[in-house]
N, CA, C and O atoms as a Tripos MOL2 file, in Angstrom:
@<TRIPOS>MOLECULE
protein
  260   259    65     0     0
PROTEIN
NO_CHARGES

@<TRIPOS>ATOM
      1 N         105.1440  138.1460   54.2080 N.3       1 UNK1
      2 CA        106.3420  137.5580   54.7420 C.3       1 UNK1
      3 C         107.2320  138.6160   55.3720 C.2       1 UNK1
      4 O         107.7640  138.2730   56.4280 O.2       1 UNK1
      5 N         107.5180  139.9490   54.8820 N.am      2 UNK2
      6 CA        108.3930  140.3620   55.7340 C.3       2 UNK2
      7 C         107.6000  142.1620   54.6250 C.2       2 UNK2
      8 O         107.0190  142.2000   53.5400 O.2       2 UNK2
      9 N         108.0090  143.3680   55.6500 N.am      3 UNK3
     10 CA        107.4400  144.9770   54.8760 C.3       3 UNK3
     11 C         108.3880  145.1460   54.1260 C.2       3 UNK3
     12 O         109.5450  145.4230   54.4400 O.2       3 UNK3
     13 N         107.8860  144.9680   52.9540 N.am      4 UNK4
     14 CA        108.8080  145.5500   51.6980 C.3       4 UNK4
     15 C         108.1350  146.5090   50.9400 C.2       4 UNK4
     16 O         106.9220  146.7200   50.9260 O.2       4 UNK4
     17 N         109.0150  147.0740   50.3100 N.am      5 UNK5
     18 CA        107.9340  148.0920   48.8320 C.3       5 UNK5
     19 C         108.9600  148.4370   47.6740 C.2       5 UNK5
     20 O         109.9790  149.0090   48.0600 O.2       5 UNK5
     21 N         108.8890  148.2620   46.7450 N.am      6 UNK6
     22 CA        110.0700  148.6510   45.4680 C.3       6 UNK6
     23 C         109.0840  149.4770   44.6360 C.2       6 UNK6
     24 O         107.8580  149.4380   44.5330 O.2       6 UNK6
     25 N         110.1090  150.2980   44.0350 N.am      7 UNK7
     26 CA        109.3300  151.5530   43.0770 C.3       7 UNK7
     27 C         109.2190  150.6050   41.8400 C.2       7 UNK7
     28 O         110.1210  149.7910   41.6430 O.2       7 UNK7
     29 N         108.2070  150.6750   41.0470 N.am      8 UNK8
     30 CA        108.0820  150.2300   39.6850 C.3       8 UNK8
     31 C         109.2970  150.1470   38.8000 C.2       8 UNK8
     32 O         109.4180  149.1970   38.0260 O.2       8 UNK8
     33 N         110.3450  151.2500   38.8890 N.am      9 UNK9
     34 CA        111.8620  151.2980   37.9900 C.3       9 UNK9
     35 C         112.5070  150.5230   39.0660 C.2       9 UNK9
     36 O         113.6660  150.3060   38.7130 O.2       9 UNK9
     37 N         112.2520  149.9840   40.2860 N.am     10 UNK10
     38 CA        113.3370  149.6720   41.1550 C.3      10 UNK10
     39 C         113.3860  147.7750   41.1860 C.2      10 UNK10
     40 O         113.2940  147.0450   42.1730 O.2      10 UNK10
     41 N         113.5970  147.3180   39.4550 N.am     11 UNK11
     42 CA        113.7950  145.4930   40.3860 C.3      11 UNK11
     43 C         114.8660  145.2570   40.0770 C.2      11 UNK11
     44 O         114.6990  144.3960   39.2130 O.2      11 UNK11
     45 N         116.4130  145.4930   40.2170 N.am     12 UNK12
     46 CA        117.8500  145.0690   40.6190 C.3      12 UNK12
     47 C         117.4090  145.1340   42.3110 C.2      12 UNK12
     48 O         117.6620  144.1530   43.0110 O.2      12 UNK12
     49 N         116.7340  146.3540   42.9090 N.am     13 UNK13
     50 CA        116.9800  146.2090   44.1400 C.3      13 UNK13
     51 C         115.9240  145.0400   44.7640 C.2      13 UNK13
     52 O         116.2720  144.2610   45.6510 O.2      13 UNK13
     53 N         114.8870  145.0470   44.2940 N.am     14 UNK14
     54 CA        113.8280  143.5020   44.3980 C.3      14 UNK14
     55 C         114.4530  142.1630   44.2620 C.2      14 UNK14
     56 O         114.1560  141.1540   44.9000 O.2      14 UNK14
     57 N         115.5210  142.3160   43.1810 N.am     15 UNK15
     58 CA        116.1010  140.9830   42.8230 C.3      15 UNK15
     59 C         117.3460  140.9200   43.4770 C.2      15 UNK15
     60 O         117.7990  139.7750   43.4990 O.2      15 UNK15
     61 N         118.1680  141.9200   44.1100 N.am     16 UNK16
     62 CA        119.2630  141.5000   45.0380 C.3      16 UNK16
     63 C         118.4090  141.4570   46.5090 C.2      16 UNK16
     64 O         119.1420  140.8280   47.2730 O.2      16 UNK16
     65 N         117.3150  141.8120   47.1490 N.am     17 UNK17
     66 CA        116.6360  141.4900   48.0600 C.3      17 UNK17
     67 C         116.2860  139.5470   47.7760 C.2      17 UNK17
     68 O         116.7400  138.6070   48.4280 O.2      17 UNK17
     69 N         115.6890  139.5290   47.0210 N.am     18 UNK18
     70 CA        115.7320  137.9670   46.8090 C.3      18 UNK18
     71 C         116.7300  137.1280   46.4850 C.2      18 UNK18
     72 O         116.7840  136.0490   47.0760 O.2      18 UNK18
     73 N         117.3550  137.3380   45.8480 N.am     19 UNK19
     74 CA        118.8930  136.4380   46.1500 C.3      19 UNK19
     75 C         119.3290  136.3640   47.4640 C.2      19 UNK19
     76 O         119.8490  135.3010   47.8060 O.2      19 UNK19
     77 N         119.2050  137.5150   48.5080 N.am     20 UNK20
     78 CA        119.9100  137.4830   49.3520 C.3      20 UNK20
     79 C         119.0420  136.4720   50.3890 C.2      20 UNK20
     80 O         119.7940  135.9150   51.1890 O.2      20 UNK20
     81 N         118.2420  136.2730   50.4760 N.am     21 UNK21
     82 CA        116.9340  135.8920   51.0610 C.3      21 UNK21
     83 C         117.1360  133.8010   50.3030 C.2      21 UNK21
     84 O         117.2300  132.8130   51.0310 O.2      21 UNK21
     85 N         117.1390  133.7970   49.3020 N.am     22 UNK22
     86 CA        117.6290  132.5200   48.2770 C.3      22 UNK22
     87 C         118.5010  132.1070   48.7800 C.2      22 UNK22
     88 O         118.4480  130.9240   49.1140 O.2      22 UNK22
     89 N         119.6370  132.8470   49.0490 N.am     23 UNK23
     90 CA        121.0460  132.1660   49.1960 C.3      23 UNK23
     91 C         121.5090  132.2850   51.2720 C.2      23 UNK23
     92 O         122.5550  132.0240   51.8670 O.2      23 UNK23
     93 N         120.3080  132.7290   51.7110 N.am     24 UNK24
     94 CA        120.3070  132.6490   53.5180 C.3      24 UNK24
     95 C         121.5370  133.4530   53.4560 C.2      24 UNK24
     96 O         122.6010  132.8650   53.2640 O.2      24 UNK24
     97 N         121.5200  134.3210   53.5510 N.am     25 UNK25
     98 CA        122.3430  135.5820   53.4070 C.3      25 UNK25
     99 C         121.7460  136.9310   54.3390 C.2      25 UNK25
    100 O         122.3900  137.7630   54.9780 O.2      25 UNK25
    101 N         120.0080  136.7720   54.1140 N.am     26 UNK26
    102 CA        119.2320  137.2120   54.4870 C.3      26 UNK26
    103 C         118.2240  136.1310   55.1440 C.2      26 UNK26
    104 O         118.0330  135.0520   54.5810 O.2      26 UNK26
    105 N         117.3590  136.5900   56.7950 N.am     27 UNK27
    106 CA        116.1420  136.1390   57.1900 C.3      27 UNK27
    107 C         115.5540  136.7990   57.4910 C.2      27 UNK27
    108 O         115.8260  137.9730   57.7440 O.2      27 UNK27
    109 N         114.3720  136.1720   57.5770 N.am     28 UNK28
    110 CA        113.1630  137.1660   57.9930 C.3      28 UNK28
    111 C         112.4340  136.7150   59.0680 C.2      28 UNK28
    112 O         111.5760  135.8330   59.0650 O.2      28 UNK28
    113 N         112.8930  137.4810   60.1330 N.am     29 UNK29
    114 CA        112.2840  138.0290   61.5260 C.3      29 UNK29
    115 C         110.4960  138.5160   61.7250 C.2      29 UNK29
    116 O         109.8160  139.3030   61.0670 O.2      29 UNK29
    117 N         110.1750  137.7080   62.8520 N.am     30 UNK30
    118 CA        108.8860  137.6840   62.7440 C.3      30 UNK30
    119 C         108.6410  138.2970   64.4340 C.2      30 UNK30
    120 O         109.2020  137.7800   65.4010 O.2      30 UNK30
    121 N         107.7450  139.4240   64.5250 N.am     31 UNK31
    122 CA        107.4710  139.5850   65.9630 C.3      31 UNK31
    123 C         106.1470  139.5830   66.1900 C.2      31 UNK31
    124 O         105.4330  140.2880   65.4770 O.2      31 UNK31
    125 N         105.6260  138.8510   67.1460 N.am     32 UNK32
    126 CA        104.2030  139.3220   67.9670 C.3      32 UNK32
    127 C         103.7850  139.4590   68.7670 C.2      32 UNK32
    128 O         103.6690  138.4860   69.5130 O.2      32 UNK32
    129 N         103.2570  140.7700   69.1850 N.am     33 UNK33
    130 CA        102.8230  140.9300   70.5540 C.3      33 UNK33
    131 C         101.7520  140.9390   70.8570 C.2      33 UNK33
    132 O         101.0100  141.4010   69.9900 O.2      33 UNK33
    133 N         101.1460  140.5250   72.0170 N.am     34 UNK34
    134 CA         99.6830  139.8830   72.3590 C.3      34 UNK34
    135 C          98.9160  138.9120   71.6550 C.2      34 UNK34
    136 O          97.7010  138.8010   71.8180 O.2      34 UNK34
    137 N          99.7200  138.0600   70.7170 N.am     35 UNK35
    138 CA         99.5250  137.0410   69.6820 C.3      35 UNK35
    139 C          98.6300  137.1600   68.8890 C.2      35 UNK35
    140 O          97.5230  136.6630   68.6820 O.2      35 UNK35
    141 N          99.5820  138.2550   68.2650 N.am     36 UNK36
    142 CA         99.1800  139.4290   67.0190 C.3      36 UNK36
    143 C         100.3340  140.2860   66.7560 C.2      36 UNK36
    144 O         101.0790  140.9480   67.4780 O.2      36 UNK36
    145 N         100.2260  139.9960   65.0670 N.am     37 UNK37
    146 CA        101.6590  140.3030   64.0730 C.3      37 UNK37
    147 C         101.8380  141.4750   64.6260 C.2      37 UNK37
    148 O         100.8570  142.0740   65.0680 O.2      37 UNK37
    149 N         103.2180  142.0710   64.7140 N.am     38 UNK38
    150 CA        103.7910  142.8680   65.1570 C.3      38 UNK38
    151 C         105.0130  143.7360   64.7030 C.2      38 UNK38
    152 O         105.4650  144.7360   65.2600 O.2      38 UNK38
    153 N         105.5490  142.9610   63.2720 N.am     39 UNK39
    154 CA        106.0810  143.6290   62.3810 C.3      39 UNK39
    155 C         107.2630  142.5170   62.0020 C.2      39 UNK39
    156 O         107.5660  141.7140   62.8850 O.2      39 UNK39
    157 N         107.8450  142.4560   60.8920 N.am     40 UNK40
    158 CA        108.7220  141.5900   60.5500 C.3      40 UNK40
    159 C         110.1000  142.3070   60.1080 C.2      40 UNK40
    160 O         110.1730  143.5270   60.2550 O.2      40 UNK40
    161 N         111.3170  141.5150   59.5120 N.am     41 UNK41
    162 CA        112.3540  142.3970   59.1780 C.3      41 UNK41
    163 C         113.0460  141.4440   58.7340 C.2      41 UNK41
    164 O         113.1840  140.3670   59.3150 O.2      41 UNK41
    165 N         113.7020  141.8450   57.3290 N.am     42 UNK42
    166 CA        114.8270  141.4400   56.6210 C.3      42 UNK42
    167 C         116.4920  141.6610   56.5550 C.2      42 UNK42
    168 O         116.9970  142.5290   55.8440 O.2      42 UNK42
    169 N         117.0910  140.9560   57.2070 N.am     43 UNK43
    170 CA        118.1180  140.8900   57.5340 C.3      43 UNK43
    171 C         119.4760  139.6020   57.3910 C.2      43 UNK43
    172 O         119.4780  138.5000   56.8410 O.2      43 UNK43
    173 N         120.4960  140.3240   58.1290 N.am     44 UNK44
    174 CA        121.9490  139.3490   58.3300 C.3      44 UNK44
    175 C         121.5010  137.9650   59.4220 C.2      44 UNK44
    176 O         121.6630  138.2630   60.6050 O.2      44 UNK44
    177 N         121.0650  136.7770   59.2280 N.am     45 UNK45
    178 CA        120.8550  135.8550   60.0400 C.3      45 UNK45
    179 C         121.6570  136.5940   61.7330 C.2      45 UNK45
    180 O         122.8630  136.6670   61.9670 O.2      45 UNK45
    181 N         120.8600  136.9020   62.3730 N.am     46 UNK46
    182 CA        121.2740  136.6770   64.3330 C.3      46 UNK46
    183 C         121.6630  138.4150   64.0370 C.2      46 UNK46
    184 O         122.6110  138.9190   64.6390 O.2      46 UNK46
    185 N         120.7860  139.2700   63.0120 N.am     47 UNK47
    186 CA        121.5120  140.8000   63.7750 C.3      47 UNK47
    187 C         119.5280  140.5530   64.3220 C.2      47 UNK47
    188 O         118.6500  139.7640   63.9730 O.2      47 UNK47
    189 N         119.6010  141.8290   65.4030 N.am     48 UNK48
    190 CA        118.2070  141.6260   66.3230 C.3      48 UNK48
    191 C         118.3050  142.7320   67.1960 C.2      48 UNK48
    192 O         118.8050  142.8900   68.3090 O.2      48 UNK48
    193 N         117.4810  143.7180   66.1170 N.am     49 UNK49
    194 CA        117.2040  145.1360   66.9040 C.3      49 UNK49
    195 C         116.0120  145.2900   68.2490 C.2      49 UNK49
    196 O         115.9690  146.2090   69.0660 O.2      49 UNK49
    197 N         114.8720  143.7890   68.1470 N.am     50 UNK50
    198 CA        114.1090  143.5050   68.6580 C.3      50 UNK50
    199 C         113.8860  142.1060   68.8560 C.2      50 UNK50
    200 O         114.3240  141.4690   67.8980 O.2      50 UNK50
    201 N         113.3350  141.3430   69.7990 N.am     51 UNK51
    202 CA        113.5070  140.3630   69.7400 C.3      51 UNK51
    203 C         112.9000  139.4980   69.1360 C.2      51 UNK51
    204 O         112.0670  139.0840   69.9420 O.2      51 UNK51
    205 N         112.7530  138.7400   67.8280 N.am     52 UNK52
    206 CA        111.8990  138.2830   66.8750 C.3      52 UNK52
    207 C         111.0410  137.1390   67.7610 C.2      52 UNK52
    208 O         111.6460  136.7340   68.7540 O.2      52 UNK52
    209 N         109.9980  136.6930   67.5780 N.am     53 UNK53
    210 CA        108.9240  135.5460   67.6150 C.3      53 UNK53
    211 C         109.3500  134.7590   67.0290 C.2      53 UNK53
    212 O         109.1940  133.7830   67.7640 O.2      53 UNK53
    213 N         109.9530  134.3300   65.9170 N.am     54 UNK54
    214 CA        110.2060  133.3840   65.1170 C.3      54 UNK54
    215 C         110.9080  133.8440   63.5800 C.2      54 UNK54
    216 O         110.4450  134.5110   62.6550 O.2      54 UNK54
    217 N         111.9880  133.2920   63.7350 N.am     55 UNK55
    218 CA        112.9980  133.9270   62.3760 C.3      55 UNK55
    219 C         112.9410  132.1700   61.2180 C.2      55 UNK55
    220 O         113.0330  130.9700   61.4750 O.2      55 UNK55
    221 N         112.7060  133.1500   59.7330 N.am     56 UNK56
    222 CA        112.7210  132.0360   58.9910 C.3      56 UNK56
    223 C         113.7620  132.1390   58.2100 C.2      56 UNK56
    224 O         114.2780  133.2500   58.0900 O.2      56 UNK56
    225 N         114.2650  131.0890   57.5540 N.am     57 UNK57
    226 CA        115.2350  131.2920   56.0900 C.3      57 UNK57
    227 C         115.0200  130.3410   55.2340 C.2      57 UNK57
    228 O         114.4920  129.3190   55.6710 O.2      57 UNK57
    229 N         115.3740  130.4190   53.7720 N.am     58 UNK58
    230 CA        115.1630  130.0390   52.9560 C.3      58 UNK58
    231 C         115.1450  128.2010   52.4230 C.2      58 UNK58
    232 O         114.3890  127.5190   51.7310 O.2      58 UNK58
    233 N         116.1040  128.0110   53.0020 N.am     59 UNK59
    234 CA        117.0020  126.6140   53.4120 C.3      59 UNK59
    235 C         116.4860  125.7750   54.7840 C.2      59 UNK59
    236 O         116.6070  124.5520   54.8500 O.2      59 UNK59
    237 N         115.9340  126.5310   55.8040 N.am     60 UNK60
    238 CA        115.4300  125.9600   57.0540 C.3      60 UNK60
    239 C         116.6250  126.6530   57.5380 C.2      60 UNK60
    240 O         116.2540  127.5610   58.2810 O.2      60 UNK60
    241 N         118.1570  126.6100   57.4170 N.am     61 UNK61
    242 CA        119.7520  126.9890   58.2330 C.3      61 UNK61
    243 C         119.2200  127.6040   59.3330 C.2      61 UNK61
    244 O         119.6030  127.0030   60.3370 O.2      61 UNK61
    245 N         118.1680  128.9760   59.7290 N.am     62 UNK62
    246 CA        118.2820  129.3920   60.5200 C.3      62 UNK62
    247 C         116.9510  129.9540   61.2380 C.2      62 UNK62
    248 O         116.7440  131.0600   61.7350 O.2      62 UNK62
    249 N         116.0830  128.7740   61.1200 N.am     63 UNK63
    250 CA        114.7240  128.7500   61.3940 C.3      63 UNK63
    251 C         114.8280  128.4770   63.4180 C.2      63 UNK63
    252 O         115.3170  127.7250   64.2610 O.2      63 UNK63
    253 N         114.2560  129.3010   63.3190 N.am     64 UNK64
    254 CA        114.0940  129.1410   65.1480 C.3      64 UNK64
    255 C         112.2810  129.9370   65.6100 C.2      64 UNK64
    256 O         111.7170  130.9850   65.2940 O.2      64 UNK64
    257 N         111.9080  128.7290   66.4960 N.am     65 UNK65
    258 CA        110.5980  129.5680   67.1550 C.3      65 UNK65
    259 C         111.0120  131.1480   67.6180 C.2      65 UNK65
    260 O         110.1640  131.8880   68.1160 O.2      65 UNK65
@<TRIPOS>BOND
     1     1     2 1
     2     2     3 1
     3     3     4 2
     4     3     5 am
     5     5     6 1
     6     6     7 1
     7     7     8 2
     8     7     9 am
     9     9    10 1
    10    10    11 1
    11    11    12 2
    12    11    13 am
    13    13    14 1
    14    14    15 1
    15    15    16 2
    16    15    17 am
    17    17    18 1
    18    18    19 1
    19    19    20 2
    20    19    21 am
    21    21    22 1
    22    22    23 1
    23    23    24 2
    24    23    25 am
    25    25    26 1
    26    26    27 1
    27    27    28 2
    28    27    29 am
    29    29    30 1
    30    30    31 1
    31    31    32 2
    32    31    33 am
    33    33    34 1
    34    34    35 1
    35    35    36 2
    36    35    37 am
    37    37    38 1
    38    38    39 1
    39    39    40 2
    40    39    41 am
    41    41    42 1
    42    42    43 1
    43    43    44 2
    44    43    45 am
    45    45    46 1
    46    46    47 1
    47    47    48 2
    48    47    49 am
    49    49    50 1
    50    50    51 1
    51    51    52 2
    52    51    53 am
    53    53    54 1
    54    54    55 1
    55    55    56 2
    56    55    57 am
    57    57    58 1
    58    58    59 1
    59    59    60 2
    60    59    61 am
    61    61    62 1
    62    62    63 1
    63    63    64 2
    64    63    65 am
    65    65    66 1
    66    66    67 1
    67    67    68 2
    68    67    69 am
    69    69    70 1
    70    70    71 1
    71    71    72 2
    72    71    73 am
    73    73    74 1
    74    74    75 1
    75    75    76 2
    76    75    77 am
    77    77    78 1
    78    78    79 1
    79    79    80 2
    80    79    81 am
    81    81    82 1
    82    82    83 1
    83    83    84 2
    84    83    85 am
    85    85    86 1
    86    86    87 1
    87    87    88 2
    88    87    89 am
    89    89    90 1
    90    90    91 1
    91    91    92 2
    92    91    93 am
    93    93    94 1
    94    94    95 1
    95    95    96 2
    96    95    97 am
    97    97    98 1
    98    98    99 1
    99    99   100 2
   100    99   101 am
   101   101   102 1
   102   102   103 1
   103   103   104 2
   104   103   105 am
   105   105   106 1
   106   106   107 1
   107   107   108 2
   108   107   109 am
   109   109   110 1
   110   110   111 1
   111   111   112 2
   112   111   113 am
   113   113   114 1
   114   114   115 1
   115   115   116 2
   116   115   117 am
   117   117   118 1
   118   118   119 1
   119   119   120 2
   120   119   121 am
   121   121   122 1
   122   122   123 1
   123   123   124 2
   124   123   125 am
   125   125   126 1
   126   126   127 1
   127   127   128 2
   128   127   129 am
   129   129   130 1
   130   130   131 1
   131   131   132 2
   132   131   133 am
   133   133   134 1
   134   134   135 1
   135   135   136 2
   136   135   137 am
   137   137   138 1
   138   138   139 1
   139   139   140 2
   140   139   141 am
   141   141   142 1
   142   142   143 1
   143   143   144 2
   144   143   145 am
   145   145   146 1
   146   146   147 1
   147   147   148 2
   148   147   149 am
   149   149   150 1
   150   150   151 1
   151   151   152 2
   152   151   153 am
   153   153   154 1
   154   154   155 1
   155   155   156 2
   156   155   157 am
   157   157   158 1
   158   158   159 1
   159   159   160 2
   160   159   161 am
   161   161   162 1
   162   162   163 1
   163   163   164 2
   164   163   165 am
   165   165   166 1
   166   166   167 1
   167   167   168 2
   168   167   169 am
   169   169   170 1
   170   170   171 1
   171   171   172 2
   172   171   173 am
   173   173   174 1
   174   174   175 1
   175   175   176 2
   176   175   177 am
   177   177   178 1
   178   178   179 1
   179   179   180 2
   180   179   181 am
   181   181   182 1
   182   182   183 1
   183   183   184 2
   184   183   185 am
   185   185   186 1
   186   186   187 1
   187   187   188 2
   188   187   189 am
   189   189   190 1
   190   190   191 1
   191   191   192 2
   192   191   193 am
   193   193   194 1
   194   194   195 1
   195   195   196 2
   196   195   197 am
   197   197   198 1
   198   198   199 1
   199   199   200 2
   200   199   201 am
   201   201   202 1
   202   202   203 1
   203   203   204 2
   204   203   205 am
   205   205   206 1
   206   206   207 1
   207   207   208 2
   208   207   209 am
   209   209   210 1
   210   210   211 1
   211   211   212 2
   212   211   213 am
   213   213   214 1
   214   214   215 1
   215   215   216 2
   216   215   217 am
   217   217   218 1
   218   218   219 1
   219   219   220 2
   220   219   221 am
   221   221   222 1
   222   222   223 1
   223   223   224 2
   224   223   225 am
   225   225   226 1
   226   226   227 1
   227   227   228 2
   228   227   229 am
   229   229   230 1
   230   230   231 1
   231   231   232 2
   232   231   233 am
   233   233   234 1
   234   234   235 1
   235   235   236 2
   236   235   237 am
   237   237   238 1
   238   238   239 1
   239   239   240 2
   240   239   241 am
   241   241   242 1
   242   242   243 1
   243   243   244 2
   244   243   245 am
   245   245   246 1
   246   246   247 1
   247   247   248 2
   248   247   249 am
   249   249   250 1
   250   250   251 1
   251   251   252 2
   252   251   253 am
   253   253   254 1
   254   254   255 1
   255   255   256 2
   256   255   257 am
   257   257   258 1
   258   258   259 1
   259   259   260 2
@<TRIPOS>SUBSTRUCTURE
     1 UNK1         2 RESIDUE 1 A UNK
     2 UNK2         6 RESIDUE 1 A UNK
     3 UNK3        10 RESIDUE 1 A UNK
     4 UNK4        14 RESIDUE 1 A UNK
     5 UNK5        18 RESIDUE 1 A UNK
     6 UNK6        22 RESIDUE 1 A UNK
     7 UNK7        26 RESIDUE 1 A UNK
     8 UNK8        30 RESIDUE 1 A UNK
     9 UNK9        34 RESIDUE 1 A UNK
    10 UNK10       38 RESIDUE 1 A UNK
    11 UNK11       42 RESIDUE 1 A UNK
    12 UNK12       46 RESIDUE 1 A UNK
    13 UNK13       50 RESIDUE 1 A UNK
    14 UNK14       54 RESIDUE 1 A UNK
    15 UNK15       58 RESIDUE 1 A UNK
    16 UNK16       62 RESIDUE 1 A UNK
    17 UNK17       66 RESIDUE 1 A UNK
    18 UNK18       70 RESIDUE 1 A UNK
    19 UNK19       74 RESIDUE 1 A UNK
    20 UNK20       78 RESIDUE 1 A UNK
    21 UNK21       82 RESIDUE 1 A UNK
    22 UNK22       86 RESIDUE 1 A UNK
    23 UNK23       90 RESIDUE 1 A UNK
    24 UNK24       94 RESIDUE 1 A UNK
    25 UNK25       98 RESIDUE 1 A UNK
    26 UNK26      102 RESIDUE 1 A UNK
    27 UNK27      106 RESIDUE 1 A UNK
    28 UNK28      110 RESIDUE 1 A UNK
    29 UNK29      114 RESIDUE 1 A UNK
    30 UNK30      118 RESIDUE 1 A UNK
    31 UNK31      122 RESIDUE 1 A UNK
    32 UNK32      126 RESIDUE 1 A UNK
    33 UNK33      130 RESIDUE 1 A UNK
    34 UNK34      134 RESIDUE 1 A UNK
    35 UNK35      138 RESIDUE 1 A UNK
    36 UNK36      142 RESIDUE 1 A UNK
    37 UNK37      146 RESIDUE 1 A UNK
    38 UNK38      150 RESIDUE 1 A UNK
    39 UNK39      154 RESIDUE 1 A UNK
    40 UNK40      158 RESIDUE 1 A UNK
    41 UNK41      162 RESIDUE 1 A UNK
    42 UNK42      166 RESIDUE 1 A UNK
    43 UNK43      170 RESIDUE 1 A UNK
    44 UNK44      174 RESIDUE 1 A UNK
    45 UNK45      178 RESIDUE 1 A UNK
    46 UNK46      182 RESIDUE 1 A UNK
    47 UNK47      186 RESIDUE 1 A UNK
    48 UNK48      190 RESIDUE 1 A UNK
    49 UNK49      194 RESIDUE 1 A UNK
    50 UNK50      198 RESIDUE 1 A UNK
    51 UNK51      202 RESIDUE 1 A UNK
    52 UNK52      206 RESIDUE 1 A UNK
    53 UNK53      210 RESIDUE 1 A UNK
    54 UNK54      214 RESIDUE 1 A UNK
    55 UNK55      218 RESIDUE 1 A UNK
    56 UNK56      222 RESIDUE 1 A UNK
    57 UNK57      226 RESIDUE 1 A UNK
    58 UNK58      230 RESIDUE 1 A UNK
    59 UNK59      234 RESIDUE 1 A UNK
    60 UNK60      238 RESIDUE 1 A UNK
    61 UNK61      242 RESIDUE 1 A UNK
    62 UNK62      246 RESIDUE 1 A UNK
    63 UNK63      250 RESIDUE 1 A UNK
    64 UNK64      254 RESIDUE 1 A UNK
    65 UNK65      258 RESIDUE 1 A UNK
């Protein structure tokens, strides 16, 4: 769903990543180029360092092709 990695001592930061993601606080940005995955990203709904393929959230709120 989106590149993550948490250290084995690290789940406050796993579990405020998922709340934030739970409560659409956070979405996850989907890109592909030549229709083939291209990297994803977890973020503030509409920030867009690149232009996503398709952004999801938790709720549907901010699901767009």
């Amino acid at each position: 769903m989106c590149d993550t990695s948490f250290s084995f001592g690290d789940a406050e930061k796993a579990i405020r990543r998922l709340r934030r993601l739970f409560t659409e606080k956070s979405t996850v940005e989907q890109r592909e180029k030549n229709g083939k995955w291209d990297g994803s990203n977890c973020g503030p709904p509409g920030r867009r360092k690149v232009e996503p393929t398709f952004t999801r959230s938790w709720l549907g709120t901010y699901d767009a092709p």
